[in-house]
N, C-alpha and C positions, 0 to 999 in steps of 0.2 A: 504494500500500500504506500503508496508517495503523497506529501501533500507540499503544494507548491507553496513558495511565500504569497500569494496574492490568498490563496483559499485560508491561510491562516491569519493573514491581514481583513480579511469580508470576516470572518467568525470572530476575531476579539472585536471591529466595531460593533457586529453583531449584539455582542454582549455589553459595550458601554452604549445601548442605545438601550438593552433591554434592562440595564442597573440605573440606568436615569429615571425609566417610567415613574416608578414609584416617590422619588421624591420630586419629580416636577406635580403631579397630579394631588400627592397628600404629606406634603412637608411636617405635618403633626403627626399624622400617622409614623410616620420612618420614624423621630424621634422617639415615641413611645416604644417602636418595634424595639428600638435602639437599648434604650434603658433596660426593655423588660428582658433582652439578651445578654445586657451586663451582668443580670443577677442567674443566671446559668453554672453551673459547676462546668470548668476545663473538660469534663468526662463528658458531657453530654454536649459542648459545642463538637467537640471534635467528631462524634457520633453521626452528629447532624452531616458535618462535613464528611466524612466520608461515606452516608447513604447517598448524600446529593451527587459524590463523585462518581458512585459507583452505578447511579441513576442514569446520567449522562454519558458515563461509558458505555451501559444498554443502550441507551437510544442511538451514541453514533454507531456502535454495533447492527444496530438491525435498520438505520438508514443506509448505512454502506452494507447491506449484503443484500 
């Protein structure tokens, strides 16, 4: 599997256009999301983090095949 720099340049804007939605649209909301993430134990962000990683490796899995 190859990916070019242009296909990897279109997927991170990709993503800073999809990590801006939420605070252009609810700048109160993100805050709050914010706070109530600070009070999270280390064990359960990083949890978090690595279902959503391993979320997104499914899906570019089953988009590329």
């Amino acid at each position: 599997m190859s990916v070019s720099w242009s296909d990897l340049g279109a997927a991170f804007a990709l993503y800073l256009v999809l990590e801006g939605i939420f605070p252009f649209v609810s700048p109160e909301g993100l805050k709050r999301r914010l706070l109530a993430m600070a009070q999270f134990e280390n064990r359960s962000l990083r949890i978090y983090g690595l279902v959503s990683m391993l979320v997104g490796l499914g899906l570019l899995q089953f988009i590329h095949s």
